[in-house]
Biopython code that builds the backbone (N, CA, C, O; Angstrom):
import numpy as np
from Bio.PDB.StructureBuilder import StructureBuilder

atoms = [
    (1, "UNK", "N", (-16.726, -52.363, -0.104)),
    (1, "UNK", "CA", (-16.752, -51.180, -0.931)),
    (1, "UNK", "C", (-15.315, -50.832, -1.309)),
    (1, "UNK", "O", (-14.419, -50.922, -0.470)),
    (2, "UNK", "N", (-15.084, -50.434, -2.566)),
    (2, "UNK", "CA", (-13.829, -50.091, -3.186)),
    (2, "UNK", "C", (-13.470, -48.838, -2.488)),
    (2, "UNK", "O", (-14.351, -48.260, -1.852)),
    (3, "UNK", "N", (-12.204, -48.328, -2.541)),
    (3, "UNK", "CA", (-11.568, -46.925, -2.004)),
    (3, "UNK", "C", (-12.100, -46.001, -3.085)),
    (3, "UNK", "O", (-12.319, -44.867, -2.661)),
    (4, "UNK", "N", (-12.379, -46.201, -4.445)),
    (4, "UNK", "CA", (-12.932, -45.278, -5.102)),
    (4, "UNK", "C", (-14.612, -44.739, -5.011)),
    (4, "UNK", "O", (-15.134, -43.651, -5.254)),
    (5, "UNK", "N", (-15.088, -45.891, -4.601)),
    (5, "UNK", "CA", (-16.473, -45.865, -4.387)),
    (5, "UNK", "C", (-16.589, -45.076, -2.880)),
    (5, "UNK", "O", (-17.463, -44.222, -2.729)),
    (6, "UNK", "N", (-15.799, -45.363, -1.952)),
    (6, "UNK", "CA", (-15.674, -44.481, -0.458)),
    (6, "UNK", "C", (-15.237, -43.236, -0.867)),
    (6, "UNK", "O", (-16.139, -42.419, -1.054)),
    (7, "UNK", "N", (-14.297, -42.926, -1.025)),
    (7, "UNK", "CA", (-14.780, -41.469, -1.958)),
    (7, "UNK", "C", (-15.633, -40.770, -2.596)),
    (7, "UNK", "O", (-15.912, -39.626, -2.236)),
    (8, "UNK", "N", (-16.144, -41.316, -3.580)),
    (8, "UNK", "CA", (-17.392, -41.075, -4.081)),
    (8, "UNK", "C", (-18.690, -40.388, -3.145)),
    (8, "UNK", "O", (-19.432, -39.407, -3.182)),
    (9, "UNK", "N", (-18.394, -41.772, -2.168)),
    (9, "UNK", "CA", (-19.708, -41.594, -1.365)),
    (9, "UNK", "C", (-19.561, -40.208, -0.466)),
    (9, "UNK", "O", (-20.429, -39.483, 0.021)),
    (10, "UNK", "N", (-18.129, -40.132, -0.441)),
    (10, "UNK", "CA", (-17.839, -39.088, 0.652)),
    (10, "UNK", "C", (-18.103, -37.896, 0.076)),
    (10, "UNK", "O", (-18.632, -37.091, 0.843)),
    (11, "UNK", "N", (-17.883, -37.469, -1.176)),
    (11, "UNK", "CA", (-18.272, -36.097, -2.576)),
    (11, "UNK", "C", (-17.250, -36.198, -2.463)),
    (11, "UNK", "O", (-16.929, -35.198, -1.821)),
    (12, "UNK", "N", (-15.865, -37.109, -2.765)),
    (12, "UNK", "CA", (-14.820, -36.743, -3.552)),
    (12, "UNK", "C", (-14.749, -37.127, -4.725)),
    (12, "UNK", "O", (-15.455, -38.120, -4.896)),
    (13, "UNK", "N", (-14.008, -36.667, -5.978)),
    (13, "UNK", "CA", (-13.864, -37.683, -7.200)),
    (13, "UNK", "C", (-12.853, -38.425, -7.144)),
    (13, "UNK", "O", (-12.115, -38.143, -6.200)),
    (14, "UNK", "N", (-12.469, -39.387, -7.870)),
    (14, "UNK", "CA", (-11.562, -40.371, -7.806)),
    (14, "UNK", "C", (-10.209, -39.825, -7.872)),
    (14, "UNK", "O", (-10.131, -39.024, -8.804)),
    (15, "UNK", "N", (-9.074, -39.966, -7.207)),
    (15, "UNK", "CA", (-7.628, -39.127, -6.927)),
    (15, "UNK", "C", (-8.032, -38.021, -6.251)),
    (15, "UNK", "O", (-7.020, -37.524, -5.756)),
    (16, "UNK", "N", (-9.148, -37.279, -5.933)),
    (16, "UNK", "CA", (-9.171, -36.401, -4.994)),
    (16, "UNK", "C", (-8.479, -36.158, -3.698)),
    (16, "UNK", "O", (-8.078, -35.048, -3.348)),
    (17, "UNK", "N", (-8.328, -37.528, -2.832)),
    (17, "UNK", "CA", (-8.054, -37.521, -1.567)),
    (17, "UNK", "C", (-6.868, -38.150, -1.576)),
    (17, "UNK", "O", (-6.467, -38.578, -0.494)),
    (18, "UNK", "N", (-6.080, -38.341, -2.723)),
    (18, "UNK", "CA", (-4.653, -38.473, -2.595)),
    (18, "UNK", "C", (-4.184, -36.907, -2.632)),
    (18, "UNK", "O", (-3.501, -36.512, -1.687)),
    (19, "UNK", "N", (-4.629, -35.700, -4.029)),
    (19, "UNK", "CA", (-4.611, -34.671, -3.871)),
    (19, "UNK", "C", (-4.236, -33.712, -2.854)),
    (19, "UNK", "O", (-3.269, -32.953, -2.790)),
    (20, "UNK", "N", (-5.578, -33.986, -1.781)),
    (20, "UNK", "CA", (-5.558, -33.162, -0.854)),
    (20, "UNK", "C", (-4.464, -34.024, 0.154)),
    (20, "UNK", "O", (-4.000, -33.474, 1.153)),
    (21, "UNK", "N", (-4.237, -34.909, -0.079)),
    (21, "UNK", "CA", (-2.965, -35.054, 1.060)),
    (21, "UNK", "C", (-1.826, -34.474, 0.714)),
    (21, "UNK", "O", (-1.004, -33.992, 1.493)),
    (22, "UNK", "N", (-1.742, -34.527, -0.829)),
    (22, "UNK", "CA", (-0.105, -34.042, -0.742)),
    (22, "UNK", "C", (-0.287, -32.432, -0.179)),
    (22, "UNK", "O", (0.493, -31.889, 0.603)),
    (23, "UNK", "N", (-1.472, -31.827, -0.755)),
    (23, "UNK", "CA", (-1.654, -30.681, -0.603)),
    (23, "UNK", "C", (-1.314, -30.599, 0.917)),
    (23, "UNK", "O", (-0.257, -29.998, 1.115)),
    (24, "UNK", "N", (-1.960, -31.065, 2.077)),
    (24, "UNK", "CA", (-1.641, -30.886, 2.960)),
    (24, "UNK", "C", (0.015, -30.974, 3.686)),
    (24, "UNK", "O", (0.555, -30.237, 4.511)),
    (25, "UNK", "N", (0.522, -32.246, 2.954)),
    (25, "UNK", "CA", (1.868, -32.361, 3.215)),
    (25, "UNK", "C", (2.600, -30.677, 3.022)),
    (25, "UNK", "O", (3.037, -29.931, 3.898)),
    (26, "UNK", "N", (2.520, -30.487, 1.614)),
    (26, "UNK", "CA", (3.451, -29.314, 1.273)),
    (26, "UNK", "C", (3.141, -27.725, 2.405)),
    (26, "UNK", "O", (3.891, -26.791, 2.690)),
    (27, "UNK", "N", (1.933, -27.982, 2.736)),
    (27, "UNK", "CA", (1.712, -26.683, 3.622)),
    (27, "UNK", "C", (2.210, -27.203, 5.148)),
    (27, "UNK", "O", (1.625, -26.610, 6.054)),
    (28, "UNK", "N", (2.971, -27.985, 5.485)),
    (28, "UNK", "CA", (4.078, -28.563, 6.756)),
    (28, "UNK", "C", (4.968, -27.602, 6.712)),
    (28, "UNK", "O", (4.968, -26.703, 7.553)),
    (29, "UNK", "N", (5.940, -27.672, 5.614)),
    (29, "UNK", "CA", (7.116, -27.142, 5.454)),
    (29, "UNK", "C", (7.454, -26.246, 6.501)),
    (29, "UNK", "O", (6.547, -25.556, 6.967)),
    (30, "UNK", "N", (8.535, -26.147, 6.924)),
    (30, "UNK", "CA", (8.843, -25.203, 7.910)),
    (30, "UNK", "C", (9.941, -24.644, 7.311)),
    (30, "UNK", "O", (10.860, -25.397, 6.991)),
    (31, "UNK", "N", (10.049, -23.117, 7.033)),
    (31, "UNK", "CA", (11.012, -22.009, 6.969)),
    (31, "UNK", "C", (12.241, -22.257, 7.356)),
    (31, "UNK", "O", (12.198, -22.683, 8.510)),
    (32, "UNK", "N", (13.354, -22.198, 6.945)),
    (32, "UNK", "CA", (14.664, -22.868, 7.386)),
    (32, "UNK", "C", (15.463, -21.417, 7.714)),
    (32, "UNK", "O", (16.617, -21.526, 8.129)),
    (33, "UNK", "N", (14.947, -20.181, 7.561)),
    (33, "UNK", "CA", (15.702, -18.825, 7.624)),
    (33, "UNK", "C", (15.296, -18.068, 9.180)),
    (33, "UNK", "O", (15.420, -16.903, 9.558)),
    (34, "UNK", "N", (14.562, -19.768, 10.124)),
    (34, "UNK", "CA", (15.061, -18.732, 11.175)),
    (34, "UNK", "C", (15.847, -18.377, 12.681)),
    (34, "UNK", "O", (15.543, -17.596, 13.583)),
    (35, "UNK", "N", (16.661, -19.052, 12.560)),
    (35, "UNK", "CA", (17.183, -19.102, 13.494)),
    (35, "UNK", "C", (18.773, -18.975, 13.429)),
    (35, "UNK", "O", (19.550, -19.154, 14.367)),
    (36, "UNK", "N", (19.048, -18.668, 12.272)),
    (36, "UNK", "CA", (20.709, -18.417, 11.883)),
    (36, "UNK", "C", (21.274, -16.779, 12.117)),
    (36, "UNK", "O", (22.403, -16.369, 12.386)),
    (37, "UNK", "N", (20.159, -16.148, 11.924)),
    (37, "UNK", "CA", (20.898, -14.662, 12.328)),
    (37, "UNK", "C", (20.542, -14.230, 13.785)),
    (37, "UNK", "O", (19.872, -14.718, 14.695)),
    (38, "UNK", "N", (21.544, -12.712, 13.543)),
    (38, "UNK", "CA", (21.878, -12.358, 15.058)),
    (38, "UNK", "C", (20.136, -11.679, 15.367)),
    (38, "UNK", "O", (19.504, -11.080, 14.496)),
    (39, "UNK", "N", (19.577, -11.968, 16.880)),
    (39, "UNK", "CA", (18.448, -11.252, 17.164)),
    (39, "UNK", "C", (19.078, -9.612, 17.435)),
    (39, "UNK", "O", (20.150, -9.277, 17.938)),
    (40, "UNK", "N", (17.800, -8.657, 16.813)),
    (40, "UNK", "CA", (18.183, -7.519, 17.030)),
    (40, "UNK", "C", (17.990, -6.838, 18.744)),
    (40, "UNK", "O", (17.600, -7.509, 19.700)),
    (41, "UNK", "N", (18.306, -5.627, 18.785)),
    (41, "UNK", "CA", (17.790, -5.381, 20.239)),
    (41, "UNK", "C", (16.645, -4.204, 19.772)),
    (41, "UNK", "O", (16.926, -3.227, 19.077)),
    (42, "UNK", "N", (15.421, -4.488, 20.261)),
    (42, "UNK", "CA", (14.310, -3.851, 19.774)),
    (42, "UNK", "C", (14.139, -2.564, 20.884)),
    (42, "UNK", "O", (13.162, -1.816, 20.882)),
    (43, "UNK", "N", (15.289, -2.457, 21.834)),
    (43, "UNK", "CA", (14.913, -1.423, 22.707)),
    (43, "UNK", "C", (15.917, -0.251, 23.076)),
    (43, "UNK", "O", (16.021, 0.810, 23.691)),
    (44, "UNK", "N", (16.695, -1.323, 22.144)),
    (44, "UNK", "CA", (18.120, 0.376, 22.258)),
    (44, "UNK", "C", (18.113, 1.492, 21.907)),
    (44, "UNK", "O", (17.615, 1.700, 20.801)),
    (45, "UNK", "N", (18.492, 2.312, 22.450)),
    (45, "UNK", "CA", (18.263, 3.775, 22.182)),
    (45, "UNK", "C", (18.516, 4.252, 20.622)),
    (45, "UNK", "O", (19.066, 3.440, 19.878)),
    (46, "UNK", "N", (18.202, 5.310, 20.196)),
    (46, "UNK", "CA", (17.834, 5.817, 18.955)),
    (46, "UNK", "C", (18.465, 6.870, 19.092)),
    (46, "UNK", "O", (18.579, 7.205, 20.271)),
    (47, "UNK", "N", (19.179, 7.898, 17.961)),
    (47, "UNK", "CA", (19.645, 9.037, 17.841)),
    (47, "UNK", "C", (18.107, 9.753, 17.906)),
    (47, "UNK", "O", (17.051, 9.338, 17.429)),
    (48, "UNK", "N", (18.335, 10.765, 18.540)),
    (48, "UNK", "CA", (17.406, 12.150, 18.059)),
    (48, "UNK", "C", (17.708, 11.851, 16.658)),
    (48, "UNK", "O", (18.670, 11.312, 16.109)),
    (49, "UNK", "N", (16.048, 12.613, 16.023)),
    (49, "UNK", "CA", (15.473, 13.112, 15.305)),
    (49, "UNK", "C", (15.673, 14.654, 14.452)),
    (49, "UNK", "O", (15.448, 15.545, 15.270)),
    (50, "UNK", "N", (16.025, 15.247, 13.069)),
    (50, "UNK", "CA", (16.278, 16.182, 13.023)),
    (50, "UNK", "C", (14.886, 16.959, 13.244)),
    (50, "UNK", "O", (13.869, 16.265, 13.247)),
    (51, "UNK", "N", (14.750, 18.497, 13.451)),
    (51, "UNK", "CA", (13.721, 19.209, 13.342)),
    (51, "UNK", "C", (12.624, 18.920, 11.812)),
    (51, "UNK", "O", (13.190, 18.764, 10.730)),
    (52, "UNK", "N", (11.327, 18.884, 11.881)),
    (52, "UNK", "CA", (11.412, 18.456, 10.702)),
    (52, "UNK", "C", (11.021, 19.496, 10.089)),
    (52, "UNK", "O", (10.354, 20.267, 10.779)),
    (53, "UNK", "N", (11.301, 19.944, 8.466)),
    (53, "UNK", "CA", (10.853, 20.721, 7.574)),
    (53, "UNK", "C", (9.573, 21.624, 7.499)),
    (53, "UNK", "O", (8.864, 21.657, 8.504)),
    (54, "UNK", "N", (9.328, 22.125, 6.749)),
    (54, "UNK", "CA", (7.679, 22.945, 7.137)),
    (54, "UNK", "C", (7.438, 22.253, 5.422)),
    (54, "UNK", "O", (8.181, 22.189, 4.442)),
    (55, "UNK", "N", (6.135, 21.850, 5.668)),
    (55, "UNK", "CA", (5.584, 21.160, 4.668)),
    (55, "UNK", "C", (4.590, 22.274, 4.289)),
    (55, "UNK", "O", (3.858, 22.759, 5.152)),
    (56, "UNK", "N", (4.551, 22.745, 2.814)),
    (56, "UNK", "CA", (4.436, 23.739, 1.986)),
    (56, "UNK", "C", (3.189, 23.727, 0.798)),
    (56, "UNK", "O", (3.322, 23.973, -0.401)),
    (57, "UNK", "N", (1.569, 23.252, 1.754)),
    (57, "UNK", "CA", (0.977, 22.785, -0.020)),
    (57, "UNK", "C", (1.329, 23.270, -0.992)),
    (57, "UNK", "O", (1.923, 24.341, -1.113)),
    (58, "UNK", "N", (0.940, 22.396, -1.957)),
    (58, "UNK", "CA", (0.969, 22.528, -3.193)),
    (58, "UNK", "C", (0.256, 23.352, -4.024)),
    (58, "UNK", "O", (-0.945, 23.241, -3.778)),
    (59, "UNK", "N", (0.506, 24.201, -4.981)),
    (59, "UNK", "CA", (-0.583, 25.622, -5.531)),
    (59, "UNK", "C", (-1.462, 25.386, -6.245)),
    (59, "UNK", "O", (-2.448, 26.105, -6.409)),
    (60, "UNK", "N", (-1.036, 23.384, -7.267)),
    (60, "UNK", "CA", (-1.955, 23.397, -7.792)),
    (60, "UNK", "C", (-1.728, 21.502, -7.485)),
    (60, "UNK", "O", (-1.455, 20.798, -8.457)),
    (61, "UNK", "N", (-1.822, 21.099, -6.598)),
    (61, "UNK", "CA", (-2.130, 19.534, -6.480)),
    (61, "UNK", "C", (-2.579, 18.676, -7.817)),
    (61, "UNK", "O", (-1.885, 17.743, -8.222)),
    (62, "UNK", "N", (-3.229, 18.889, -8.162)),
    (62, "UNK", "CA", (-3.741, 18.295, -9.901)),
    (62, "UNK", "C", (-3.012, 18.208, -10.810)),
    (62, "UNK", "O", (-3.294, 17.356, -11.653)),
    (63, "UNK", "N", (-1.783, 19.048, -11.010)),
    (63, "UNK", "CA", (-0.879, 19.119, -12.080)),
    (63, "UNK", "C", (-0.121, 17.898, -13.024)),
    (63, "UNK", "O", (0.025, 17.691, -14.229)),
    (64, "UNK", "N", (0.303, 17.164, -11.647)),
    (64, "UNK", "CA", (1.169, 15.729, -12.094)),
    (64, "UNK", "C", (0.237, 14.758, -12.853)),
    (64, "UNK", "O", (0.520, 13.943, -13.731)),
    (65, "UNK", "N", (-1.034, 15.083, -12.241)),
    (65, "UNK", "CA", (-2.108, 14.166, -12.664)),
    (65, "UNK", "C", (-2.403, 14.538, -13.835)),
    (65, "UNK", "O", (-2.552, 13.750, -14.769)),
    (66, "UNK", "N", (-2.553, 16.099, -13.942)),
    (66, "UNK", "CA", (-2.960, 16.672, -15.623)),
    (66, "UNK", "C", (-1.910, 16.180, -16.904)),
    (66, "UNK", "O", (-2.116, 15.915, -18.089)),
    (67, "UNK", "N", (-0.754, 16.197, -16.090)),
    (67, "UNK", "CA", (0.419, 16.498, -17.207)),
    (67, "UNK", "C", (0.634, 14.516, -17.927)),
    (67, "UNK", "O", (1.104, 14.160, -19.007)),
    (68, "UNK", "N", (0.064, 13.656, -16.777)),
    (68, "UNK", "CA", (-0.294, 12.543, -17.840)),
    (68, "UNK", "C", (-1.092, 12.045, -18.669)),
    (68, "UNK", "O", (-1.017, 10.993, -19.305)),
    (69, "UNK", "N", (-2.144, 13.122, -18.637)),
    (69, "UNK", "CA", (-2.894, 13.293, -20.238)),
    (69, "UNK", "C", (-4.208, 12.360, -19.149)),
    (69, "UNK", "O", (-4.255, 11.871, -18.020)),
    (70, "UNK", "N", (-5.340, 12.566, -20.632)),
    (70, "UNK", "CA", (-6.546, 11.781, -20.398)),
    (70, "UNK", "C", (-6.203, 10.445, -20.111)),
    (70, "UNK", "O", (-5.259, 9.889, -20.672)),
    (71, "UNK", "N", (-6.992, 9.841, -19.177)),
    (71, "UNK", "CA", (-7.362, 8.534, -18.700)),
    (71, "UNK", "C", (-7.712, 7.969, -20.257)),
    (71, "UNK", "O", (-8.059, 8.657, -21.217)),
    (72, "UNK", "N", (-7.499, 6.391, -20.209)),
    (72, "UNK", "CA", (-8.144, 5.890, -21.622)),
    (72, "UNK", "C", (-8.748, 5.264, -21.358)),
    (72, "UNK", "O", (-8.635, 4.056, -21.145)),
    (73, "UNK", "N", (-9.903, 6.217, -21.280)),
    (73, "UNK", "CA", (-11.203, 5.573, -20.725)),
    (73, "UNK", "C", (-12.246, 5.859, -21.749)),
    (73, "UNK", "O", (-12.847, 6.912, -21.536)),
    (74, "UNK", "N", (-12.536, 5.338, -22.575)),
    (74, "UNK", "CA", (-13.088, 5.897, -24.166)),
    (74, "UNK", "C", (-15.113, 6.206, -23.578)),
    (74, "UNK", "O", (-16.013, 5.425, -23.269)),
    (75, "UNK", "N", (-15.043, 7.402, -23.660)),
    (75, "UNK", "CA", (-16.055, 7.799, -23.580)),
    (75, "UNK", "C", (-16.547, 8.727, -22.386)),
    (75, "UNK", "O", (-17.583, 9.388, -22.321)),
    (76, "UNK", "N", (-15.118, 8.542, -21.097)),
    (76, "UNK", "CA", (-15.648, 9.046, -19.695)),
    (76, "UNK", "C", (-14.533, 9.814, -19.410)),
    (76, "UNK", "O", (-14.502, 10.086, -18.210)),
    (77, "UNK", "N", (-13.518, 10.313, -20.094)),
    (77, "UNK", "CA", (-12.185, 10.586, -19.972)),
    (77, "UNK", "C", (-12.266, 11.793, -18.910)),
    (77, "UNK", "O", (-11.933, 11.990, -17.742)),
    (78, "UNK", "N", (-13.003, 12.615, -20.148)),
    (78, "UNK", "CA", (-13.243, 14.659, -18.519)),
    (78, "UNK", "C", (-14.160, 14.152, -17.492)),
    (78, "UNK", "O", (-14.453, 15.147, -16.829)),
    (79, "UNK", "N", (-14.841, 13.012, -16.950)),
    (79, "UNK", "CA", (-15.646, 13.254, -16.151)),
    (79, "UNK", "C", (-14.206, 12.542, -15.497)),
    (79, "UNK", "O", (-13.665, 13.335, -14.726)),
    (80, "UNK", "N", (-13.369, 11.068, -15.642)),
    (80, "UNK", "CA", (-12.562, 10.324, -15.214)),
    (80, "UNK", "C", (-11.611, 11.921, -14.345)),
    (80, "UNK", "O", (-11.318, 12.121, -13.167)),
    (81, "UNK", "N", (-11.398, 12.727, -15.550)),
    (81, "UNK", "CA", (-9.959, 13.478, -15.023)),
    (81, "UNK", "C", (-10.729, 13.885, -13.941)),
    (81, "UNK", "O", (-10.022, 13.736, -12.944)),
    (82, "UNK", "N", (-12.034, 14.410, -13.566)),
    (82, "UNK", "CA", (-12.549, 15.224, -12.280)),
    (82, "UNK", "C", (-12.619, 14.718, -11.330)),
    (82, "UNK", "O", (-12.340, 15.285, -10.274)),
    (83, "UNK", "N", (-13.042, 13.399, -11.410)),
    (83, "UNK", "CA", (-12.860, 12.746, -10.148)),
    (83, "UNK", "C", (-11.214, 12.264, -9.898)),
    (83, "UNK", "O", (-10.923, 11.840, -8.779)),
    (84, "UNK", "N", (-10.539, 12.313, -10.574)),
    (84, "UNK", "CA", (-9.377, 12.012, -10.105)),
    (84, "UNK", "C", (-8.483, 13.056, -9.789)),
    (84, "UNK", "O", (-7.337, 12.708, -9.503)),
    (85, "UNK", "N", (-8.811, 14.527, -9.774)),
    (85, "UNK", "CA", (-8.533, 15.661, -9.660)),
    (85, "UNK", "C", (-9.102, 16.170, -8.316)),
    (85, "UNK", "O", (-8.472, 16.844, -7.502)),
    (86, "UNK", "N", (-10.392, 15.750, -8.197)),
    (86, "UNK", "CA", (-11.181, 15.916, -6.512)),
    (86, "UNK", "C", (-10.531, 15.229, -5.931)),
    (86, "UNK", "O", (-10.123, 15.805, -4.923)),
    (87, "UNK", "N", (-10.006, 13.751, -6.054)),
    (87, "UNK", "CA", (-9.479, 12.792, -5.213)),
    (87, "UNK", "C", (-8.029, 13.850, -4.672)),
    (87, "UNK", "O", (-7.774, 14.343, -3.573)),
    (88, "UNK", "N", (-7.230, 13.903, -6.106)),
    (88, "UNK", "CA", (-5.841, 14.404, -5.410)),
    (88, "UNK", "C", (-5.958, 15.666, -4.430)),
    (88, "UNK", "O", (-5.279, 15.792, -3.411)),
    (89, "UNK", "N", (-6.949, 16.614, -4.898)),
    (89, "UNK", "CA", (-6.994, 17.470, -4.016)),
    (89, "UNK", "C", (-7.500, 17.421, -2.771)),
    (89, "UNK", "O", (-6.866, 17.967, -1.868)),
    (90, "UNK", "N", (-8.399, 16.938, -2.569)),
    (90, "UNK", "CA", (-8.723, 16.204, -1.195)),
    (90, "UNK", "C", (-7.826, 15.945, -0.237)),
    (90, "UNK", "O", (-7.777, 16.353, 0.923)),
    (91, "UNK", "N", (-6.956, 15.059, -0.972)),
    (91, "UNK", "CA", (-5.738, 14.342, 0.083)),
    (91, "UNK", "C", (-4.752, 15.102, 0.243)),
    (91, "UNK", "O", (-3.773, 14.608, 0.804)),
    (92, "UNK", "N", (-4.689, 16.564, -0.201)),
    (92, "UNK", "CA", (-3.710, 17.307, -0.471)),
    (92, "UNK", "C", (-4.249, 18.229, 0.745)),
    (92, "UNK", "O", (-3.526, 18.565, 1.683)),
    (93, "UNK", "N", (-5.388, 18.536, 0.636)),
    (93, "UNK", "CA", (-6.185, 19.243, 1.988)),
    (93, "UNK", "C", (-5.953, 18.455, 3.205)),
    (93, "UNK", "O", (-5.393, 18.859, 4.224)),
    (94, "UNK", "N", (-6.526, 17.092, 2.955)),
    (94, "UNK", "CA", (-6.252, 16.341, 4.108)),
    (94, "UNK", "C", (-4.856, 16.644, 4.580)),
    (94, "UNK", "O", (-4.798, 17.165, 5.694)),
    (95, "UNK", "N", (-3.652, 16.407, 3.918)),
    (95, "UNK", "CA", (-2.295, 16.056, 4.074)),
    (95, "UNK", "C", (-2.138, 17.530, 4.930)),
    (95, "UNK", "O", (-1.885, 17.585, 6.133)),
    (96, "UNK", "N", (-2.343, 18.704, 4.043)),
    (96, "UNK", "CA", (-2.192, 19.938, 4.931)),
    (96, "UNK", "C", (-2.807, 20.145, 6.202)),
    (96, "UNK", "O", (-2.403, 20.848, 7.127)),
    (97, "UNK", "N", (-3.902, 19.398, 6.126)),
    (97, "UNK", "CA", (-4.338, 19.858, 7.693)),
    (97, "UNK", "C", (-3.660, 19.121, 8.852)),
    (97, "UNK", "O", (-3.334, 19.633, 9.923)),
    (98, "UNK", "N", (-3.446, 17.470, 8.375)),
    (98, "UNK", "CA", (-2.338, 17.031, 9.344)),
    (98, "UNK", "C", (-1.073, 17.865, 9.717)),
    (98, "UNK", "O", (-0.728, 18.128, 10.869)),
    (99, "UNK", "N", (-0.510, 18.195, 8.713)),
    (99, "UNK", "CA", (0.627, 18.755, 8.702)),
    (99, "UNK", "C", (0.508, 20.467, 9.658)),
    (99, "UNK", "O", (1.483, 20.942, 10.241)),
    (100, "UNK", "N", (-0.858, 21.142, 9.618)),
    (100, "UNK", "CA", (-0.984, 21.789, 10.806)),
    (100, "UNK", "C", (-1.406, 21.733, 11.907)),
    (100, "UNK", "O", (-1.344, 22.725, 12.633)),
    (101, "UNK", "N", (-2.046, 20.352, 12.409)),
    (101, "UNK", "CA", (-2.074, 19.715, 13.658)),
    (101, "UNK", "C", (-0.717, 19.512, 14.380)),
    (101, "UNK", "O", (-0.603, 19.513, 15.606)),
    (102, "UNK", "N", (0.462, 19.309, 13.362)),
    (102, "UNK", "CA", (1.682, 18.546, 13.994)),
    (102, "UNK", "C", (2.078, 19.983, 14.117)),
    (102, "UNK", "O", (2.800, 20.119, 15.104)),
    (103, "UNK", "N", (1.918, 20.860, 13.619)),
    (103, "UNK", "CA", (2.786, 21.929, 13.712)),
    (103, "UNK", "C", (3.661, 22.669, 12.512)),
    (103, "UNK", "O", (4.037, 23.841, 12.555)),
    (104, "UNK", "N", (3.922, 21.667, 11.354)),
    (104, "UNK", "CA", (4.910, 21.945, 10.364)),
    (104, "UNK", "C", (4.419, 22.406, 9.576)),
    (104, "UNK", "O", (5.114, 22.337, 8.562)),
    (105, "UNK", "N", (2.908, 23.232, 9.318)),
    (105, "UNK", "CA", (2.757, 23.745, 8.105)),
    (105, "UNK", "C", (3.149, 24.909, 7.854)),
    (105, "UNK", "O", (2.970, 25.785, 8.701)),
    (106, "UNK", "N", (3.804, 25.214, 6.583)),
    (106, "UNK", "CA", (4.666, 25.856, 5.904)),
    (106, "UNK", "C", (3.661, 26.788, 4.934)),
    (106, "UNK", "O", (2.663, 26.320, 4.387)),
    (107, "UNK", "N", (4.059, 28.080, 4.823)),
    (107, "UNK", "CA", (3.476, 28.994, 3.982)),
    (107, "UNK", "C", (3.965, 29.108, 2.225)),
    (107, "UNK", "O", (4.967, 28.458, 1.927)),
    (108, "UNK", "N", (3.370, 29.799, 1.262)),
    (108, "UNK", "CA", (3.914, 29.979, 0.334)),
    (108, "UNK", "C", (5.255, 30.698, 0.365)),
    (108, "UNK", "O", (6.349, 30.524, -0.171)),
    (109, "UNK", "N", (4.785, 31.478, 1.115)),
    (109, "UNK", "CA", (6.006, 32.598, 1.243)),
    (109, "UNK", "C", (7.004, 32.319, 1.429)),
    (109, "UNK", "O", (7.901, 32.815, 0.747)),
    (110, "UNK", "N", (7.323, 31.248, 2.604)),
    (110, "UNK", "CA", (8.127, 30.785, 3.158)),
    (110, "UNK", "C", (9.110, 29.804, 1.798)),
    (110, "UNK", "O", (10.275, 29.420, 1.903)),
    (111, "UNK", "N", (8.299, 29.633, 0.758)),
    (111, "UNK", "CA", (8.980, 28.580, -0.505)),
    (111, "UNK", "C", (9.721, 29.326, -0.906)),
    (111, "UNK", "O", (10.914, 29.067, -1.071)),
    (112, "UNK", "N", (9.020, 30.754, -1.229)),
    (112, "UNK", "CA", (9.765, 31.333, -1.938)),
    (112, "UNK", "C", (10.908, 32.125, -1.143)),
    (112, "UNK", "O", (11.423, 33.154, -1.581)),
    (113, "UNK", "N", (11.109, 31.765, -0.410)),
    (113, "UNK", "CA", (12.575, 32.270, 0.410)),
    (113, "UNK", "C", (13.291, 31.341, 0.260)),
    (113, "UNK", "O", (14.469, 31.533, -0.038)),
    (114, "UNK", "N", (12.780, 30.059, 0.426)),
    (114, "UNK", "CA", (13.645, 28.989, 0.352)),
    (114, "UNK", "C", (14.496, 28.859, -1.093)),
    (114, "UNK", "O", (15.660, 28.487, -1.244)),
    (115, "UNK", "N", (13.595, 29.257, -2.024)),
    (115, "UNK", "CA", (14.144, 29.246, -3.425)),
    (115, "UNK", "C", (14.865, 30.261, -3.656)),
    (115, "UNK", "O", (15.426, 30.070, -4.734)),
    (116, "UNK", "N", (15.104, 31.078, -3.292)),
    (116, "UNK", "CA", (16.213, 32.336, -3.644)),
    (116, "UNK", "C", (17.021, 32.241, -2.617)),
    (116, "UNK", "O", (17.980, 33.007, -2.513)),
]
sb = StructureBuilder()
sb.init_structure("model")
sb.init_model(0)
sb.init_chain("A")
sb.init_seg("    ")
for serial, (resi, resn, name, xyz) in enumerate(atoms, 1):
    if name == "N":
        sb.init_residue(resn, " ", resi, " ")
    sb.init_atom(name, np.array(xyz, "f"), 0.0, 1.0, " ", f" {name:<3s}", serial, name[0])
structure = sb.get_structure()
């Protein structure tokens, strides 16, 4: 039996199984970037941390999203903006409630001190 016909028989087509060898060759290669730099030390001490900020929702979360106009979505555009308006606000709720689990949530009031 010919090498093309053993192929065949095997479900390859003819040059197939030269193919997959090179293929296999090229996925050998070994990375040449690693062993030239310095190892870091993954356990050395760290400066403290500053206090962190009081995180302040947002009054109107949707805005950034409004101010880039309709989706071009020809035909679904106001239903598109609502769900993508529930989405941001959502995560904006979400984000605040983390942010008063940790401790840092911040009032309006508190912005507006910051700003004057």
């Amino acid at each position: 039996m010919s090498e093309q016909q053993a192929q065949q028989a095997q479900g390859q087509g003819p040059g197939q199984g030269q193919r997959q060898g090179a293929r296999r060759r090229r996925g050998r290669r070994r990375s040449g970037g690693g062993g030239g730099g310095r190892a870091n030390d993954l356990w050395r001490s760290t400066p403290a941390l500053d206090d962190p900020q009081p995180i302040i929702p947002a009054r109107d979360p949707a805005a950034v999203l409004r101010s880039l106009g309709t989706p071009p979505l020809q035909g679904h555009g106001a239903l598109v903006d609502y769900y993508l308006a529930t989405v941001v606000e959502r995560a904006a709720g979400v984000a605040a409630a983390l942010a008063a689990t940790a401790g840092v949530l911040g009032t309006l009031d508190e912005e507006d001190e910051q700003e004057q």
